[in-house]
Structures are given as C-alpha cells and as structure tokens.
C-alpha positions as CSV (number, residue, x, y, z in Angstrom):
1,X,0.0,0.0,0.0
2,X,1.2,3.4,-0.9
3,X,0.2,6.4,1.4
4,X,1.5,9.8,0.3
5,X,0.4,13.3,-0.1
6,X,-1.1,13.5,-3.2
7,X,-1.0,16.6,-5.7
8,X,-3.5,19.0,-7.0
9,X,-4.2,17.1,-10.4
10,X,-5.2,14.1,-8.1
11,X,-8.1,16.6,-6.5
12,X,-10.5,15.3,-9.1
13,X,-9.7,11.6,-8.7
14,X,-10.8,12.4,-5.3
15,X,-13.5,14.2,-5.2
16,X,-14.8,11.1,-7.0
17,X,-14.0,8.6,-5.1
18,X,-15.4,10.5,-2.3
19,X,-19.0,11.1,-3.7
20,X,-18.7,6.7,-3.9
21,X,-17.9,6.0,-0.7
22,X,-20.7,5.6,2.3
23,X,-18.8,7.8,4.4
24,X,-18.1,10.6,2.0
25,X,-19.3,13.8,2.8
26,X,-18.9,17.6,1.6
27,X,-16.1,18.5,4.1
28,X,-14.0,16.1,2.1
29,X,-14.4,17.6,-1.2
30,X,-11.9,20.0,-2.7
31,X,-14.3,23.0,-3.0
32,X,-14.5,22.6,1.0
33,X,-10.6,22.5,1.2
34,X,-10.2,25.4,-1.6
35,X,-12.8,27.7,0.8
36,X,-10.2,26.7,4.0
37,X,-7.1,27.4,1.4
38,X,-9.1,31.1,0.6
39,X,-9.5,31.6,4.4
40,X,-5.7,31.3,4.3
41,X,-5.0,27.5,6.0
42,X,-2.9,25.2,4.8
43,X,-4.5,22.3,3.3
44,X,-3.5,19.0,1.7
45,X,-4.8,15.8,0.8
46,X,-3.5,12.3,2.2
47,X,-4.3,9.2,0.0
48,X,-3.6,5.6,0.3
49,X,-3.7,3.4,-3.0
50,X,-3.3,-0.6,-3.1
51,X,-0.6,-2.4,-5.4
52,X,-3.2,-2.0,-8.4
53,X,-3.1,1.9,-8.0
54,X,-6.7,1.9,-6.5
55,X,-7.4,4.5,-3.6
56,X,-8.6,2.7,-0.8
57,X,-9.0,6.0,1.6
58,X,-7.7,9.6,2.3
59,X,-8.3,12.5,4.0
60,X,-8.2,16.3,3.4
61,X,-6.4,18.0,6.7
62,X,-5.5,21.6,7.1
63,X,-3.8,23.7,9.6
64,X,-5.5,27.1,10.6
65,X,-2.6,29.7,10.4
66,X,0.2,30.3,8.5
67,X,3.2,32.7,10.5
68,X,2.6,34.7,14.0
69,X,1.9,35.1,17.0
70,X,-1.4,33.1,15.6
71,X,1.1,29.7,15.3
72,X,0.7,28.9,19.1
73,X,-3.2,28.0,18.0
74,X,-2.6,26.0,15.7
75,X,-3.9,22.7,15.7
76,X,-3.6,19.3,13.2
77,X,-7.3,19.3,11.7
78,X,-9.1,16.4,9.9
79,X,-12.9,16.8,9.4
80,X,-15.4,14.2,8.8
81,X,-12.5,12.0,7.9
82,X,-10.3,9.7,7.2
83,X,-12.5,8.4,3.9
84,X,-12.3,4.9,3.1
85,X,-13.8,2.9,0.4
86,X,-14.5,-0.1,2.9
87,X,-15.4,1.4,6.3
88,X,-14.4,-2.2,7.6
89,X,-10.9,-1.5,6.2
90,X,-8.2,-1.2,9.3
91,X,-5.8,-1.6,7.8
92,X,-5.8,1.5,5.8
93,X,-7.4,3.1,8.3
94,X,-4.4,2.8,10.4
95,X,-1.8,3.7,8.1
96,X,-3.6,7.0,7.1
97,X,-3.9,7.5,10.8
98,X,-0.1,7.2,10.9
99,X,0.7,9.2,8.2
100,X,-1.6,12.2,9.7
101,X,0.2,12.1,12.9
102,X,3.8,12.2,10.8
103,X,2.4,15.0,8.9
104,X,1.5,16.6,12.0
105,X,5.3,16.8,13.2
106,X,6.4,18.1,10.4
107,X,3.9,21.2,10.3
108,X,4.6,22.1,14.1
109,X,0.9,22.0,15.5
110,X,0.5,20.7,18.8
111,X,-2.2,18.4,18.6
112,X,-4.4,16.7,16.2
113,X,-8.2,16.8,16.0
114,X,-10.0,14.3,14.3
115,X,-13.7,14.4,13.5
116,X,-14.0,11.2,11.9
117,X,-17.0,8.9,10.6
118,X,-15.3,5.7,12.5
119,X,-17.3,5.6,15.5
120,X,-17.2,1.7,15.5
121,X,-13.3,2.0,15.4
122,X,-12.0,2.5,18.8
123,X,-9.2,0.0,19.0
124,X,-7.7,1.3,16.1
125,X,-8.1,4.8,17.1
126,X,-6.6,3.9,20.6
127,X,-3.6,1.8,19.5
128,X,-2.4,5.0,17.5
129,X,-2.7,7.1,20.7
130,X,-5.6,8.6,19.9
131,X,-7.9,9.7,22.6
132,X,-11.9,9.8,22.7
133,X,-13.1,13.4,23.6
134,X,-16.9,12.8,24.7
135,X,-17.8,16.8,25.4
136,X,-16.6,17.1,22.0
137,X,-18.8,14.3,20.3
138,X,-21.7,15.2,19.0
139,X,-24.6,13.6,17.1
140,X,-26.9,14.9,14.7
141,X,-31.0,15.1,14.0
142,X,-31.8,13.7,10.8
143,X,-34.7,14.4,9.4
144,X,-36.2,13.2,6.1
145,X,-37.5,16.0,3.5
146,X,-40.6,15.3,2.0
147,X,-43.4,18.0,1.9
148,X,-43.6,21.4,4.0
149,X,-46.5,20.6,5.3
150,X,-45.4,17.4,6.9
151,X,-42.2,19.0,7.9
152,X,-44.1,21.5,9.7
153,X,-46.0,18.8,11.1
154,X,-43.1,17.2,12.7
155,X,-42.0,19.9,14.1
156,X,-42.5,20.1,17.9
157,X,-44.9,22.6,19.6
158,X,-42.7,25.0,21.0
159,X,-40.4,25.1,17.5
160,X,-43.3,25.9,15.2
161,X,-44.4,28.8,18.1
162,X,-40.9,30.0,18.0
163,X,-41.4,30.3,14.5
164,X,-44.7,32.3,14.1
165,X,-43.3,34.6,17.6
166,X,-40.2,35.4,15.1
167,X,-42.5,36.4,12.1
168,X,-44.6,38.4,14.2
169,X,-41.9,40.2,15.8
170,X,-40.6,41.3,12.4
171,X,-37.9,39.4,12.0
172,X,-36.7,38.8,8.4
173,X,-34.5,36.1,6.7
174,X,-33.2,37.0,3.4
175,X,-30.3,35.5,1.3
176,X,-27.0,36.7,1.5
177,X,-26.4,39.1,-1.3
178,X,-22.3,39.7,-2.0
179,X,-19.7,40.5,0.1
180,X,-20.9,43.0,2.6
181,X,-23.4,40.3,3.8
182,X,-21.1,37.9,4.1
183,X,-19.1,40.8,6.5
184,X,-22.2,40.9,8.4
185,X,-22.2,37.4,9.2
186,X,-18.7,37.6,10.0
187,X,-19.4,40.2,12.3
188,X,-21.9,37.9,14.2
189,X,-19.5,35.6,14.2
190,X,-16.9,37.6,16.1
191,X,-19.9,38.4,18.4
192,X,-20.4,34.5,19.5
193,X,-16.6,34.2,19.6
194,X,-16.9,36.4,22.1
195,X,-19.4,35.0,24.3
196,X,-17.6,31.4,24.4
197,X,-14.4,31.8,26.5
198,X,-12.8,29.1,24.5
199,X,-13.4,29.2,20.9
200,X,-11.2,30.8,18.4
201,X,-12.5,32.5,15.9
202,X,-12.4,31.7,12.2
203,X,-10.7,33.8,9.6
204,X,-12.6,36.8,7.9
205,X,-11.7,34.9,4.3
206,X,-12.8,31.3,5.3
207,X,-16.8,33.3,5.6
208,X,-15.5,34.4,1.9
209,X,-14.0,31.7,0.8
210,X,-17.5,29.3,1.5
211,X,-19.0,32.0,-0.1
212,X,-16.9,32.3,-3.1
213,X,-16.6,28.5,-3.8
214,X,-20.4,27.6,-2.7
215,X,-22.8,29.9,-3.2
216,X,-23.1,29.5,-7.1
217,X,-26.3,27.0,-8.0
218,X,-27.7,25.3,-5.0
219,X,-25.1,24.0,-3.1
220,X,-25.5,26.1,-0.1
221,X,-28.0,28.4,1.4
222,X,-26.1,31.2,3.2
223,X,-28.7,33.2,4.9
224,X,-28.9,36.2,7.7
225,X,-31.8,37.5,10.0
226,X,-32.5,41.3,10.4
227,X,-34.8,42.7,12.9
228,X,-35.5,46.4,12.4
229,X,-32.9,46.4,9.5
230,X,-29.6,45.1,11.5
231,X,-28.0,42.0,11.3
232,X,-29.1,39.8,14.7
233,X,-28.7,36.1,13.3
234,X,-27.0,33.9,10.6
235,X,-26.6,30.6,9.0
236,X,-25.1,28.5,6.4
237,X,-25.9,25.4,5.4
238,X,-23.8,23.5,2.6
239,X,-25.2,20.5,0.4
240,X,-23.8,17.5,-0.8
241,X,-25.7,14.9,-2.8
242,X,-28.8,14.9,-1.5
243,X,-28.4,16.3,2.1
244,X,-27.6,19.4,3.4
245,X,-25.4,20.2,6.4
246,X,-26.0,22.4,9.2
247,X,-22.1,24.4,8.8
248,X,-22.5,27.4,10.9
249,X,-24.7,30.0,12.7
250,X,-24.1,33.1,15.1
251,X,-26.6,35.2,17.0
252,X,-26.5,38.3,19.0
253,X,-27.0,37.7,22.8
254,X,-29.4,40.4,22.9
255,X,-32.0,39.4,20.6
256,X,-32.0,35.4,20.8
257,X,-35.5,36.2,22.6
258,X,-36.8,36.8,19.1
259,X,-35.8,33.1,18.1
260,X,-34.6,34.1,14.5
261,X,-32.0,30.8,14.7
262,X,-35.6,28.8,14.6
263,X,-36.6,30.9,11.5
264,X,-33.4,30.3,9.7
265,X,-34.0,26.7,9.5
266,X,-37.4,26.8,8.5
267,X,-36.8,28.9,5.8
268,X,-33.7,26.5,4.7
269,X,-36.0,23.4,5.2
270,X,-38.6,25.4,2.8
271,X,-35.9,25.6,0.3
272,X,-34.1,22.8,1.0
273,X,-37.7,20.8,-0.2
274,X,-38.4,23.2,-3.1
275,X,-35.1,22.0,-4.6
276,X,-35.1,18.5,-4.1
277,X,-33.0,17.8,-1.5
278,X,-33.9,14.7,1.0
279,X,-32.0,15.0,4.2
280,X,-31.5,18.0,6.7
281,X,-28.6,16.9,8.8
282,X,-28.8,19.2,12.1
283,X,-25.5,18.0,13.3
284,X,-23.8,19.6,16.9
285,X,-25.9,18.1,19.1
286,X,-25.2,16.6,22.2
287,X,-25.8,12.5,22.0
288,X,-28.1,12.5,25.1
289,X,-31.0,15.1,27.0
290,X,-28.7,15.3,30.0
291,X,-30.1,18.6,31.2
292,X,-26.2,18.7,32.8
293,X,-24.8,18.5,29.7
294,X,-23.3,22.3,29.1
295,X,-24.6,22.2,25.5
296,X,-28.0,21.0,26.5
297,X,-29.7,24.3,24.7
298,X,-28.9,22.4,21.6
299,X,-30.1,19.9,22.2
300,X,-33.6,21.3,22.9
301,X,-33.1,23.5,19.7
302,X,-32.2,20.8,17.5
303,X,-34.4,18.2,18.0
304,X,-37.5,20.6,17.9
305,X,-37.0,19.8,14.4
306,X,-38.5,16.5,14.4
307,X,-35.1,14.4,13.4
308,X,-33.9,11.1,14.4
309,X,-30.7,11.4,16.7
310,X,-27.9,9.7,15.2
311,X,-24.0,9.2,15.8
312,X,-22.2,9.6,12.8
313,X,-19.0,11.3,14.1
314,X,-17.0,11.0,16.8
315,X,-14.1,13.3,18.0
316,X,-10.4,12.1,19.2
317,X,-7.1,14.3,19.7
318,X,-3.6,13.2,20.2
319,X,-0.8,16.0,21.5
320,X,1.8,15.8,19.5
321,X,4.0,18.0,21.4
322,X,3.5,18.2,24.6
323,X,5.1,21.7,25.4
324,X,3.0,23.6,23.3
325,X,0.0,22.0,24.5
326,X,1.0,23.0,28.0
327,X,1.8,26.4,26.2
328,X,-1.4,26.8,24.8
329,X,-3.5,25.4,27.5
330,X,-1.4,27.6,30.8
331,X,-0.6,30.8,28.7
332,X,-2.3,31.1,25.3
333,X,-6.1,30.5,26.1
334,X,-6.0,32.1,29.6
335,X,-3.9,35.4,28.2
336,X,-3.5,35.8,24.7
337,X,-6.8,34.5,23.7
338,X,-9.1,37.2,25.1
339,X,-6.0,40.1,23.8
340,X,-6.8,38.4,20.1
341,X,-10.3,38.0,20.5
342,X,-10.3,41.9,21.5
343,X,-8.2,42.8,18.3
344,X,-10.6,41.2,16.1
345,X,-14.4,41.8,17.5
C-alpha cells in the first residue's frame, strides 16, 4: 500500500471517489478544502492506493494559520474524515492515521483533532494514541424532507411557536447578497466568539472563501436574520448529494428572545424541499438530553425539528507536542486569547 500526499491534479480523482464511498461527505471535497485554502489555511490531501493503484481511503487535513503570534493555535485538523472505500478497512485506516500524525510533526501543530466517521473504530483509534473526547462528540437530528406541510408537522410545539413569535416580531430572513453580507455574518461571528471563552474565531476569508466557492447553484444556502434592518442572526448550510449540512450559525445575545435561529432553519428546510433535497442533517448536538450537559440548549433546539438522533461522528485528539500543549493550555487561552479575540471583535 502506498500512502502519500497527493498533488493537486489528483483533487478530481478524489473528489470522486469520495462522492462513492458511504462515508463521503462535503467537508472532504476539494471546493471545501479550496474555501479553508481562501480563508488562508494550509491544506493538503493524504491518500492511500493498493498495489493496483486503487485509492482505498484519504483524508483532506489543514492547519489554521500560516506565520505569528497566531502559530501557538494551531492545531492538526481532519474533518469528517479519514474516507475509506471499505469502512471495515483497518488496515488502511491505520496507516492513514499514521501518516496524519507524521504530517503533523512536520507542520509544528500541537495536537491533532479528528472528527471522523469511524465511531465503531476504537481499538484502532486507541492503538495510535488517539484519545476519545466525549464533550466534543456530538450527534446529529436527521430528518427526512418530504413535503412542508409534513415537515411542519413534525416539528414540535414549541419550534413551530418560536417560528410564528419570530414572524410576528418582524424578524426577516433574506439570502445573503455579496460581500458586505457575508461581513455581516462575519461580524456575528466575532460576536459568539466572544461570548464562548474558549473558541477561536475563524478567519474573515474562510466566511469568503465558502462564499466564493459555494454559493453558485444550490449547493449552499447562506442566509442572515434582520430585525429592524440590523443584522441579529445567521446561517449556512452546505449541500452535498442529496443532504444538506447544518455548517455554521451566530446570534446576538441580545436578541436570541426573538428566536430568529428557529426561522433560519425553517426557511432553509422550505428551500431545501423546493429543490429537491432529502435529508437535513442538524448535526452539533449533544448525544443525550442530559439537562447537565453544558450544551444542553442544543439539544432542545435541535431536536425541535423532528429528526432522528444519530451518531455519525465521533471526535479524538492526540498532542503531538507536549510543550506547546502545555503552552497553549497555561498561557495562550487564559492570556493571549481574550487580547486576540479583542483585536478582532
């Protein structure tokens, strides 16, 4: 088996042998890893062929920032991945997961984050030193698209009055429209980063990168709320066969009373029918309704949507070096963190 970092004019090869394979997904394409390569990461694609030159499996993987002060976040990322053509294939799922943590070295990041598909895979993840993160793991609500009326149906009570209490509160949901509503997002964005101790926010470009890569045709539905003409909510959702992904969403603090997050997903459900799509997959949810669980608002939210609840992704990490995690953890979140997070919101 041959495992190497494959070139750009193998991008296409991938892309389909990723639209074959039961665990391919739209976060493994190479219009999602030219949006990350806009937004200024560094991506590249793994791939593992047999002695016939067949790919067996792969994975896109990127690493967030490029030079600065910015270097001490970076992280090893792989999303929705490895791929493999046989999701009962070990064997090349272990190699891959070898060559990511080799690749990881060499690019300096500190640990590796995997959100992969392989949630029947433990031993393997385990015997490479990968560790399960539960608070990290989350499921999504499924829910099949048939009709609006039955979708409304489904809905629980207190989703479809969160809807109509939106409407008549003025709130409205309109398609983004160019770049200066894709800044606006952005903006919201910043906002949430800012409200979450931890989280780091994404790059201005990636928002314009998504946008300049998806937003042609109907493979995405980038939308934003406006009550009384300013920008309080957003949401993109990106599409891939015939599913569309929940990708991102941002709210003001100060107007989540209005429930415009509800109204964005009816609206995309409303379209998401009209153009023939089957699945809505509401994924970030936390597995269980363990009213302890610090993401348990989710939870609520999401499944007022009428889904099933299913595990389809599980996260692990590994530290790769264990001085910069140390680094990060002690001096970067607690100090430098909040300075960035100031410098950009």
């Amino acid at each position: 088996m041959r495992v190497y970092e494959a070139d750009r004019r193998e991008w296409a090869a991938w892309d389909r042998f990723n639209s074959e394979c039961e665990c391919g997904n739209v976060f493994q394409t190479s219009d999602f890893a030219k949006a990350l390569e806009t937004g200024g990461m560094n991506v590249s694609l793994i791939m593992a062929r047999n002695a016939a030159g067949k790919i067996t499996g792969g994975s896109f993987y990127y690493v967030p920032f490029k030079s600065g002060i910015k270097k001490m976040m970076n992280k090893f990322l792989v999303m929705s991945g490895p791929v493999l053509k046989n999701i009962e294939d070990k064997e090349t799922l272990g190699v891959l997961l070898d060559k990511i943590t080799e690749k990881a070295k060499r690019c300096s990041a500190f640990t590796i984050e995997l959100r992969t598909p392989f949630v029947k895979h433990a031993d393997i993840m385990e015997s490479r030193g990968y560790i399960f993160n539960e608070i990290a793991t989350s499921c999504s609500f499924i829910s099949k698209l048939t009709d609006a009326g039955t979708a409304w149906k489904n809905l629980d009570k207190k989703t479809r009055n969160s809807i109509r209490k939106a409407e008549k509160e003025g709130v409205v949901v309109e398609d983004a429209n160019g770049p200066e509503d894709i800044d606006a997002m952005y903006g919201l964005h910043l906002a949430r980063t800012k409200d979450i101790k931890d989280w780091i926010p994404l790059p201005q470009d990636f928002f314009h990168g998504i946008w300049k890569v998806f937003s042609g045709g109907k493979r995405a539905k980038f939308l934003i709320a406006r009550h009384d003409g300013k920008p309080i909510a957003e949401s993109i959702f990106l599409c891939y066969k015939d599913r569309v992904h929940y990708f991102n969403n941002a709210s003001l603090k100060a107007y989540q009373h209005l429930n415009a997050n509800g109204l964005l997903v009816w609206r995309t459900i409303e379209w998401a029918i009209k153009n023939g799509y089957k699945t809505l997959d509401l994924y970030g949810s936390p597995c269980t309704p363990d009213k302890s669980h610090p993401q348990h608002g989710l939870y609520q939210f999401k499944s007022g949507f009428g889904g099933a609840l299913k595990k389809e992704m599980q996260y692990y990490f590994k530290t790769v070096s264990g001085t910069k995690n140390f680094a990060f953890e002690k001096i970067f979140k607690p100090v430098l963190l909040p300075i960035y997070k100031k410098t950009r919101v």
